[in-house]
C-alpha positions in Angstrom: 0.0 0.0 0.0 2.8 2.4 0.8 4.0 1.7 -2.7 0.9 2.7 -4.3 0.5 6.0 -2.1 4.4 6.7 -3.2 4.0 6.1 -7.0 0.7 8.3 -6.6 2.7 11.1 -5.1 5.7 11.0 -7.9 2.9 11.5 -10.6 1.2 14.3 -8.9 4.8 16.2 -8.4 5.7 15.3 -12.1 1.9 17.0 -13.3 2.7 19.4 -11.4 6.3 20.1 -12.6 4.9 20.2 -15.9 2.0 22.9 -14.9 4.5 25.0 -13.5 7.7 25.0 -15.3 7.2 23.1 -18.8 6.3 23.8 -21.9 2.1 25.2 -21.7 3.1 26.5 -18.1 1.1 29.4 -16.3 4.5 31.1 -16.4 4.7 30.8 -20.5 0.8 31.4 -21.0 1.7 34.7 -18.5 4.2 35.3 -20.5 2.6 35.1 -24.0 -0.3 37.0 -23.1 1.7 40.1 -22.1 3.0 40.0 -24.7 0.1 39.6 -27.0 -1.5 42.8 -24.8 1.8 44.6 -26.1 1.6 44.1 -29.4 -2.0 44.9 -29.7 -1.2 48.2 -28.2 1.0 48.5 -30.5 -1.1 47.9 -33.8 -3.7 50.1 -32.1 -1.2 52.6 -32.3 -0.4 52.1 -36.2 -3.3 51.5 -37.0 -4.2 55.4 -35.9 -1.7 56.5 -37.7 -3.1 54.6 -40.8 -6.5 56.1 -40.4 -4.8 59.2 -40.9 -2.8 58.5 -43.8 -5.6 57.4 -45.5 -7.3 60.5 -44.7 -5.0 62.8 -45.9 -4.6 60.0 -49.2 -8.2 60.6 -50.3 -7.7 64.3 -49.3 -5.0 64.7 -52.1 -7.0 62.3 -54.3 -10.4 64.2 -53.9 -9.4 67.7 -53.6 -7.3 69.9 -55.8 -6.6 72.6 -53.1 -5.1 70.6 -50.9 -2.8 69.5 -53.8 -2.0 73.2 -54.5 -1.8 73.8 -50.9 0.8 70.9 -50.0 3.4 72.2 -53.2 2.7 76.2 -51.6 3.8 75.4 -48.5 6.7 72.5 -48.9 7.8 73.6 -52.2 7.5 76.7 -52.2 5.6 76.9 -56.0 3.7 79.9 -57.3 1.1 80.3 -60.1 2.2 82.3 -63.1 -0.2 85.0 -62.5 1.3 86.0 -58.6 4.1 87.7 -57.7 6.7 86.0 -55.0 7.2 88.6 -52.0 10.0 87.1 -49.8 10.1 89.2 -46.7 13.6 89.1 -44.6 13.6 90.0 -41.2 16.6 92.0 -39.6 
């Protein structure tokens, strides 16, 4: 009987050993889920920054003012008809 209560005891510690420390642990599954919680911060993130892309994509695409507006102020282009003031300050 003593045998049978010892070999009972060995498999508990062994499915417990497993539970705790082997591959499919709590510590992994802890482990995987921050991790999963980090990344989907993460894509909420870039996915934010995609909305606005795509906003400022169909902007461009839908409106010709914002075409002419984006070349005025980060190239510096004019229309043939203005006149270019550049205005120095001291």
């Amino acid at each position: 009987m003593k045998t049978l209560w010892a070999i009972l005891v060995v498999l508990i510690l062994l499915l417990q050993v497993r539970l705790w420390v082997g591959e499919g642990s709590f510590a992994q599954v802890w482990s995987l889920e921050k991790a999963i919680a980090e990344q989907r911060a993460e894509n909420a993130g870039l996915a934010g920054r995609n909305d606005r892309l795509y906003a400022e994509v169909r902007n461009l695409r839908n409106e010709q003012g914002a075409v002419e507006e984006r070349a005025r102020m980060n190239l510096g282009l004019i229309r043939e008809d203005e006149t270019f003031f550049l205005v120095v300050e001291n």
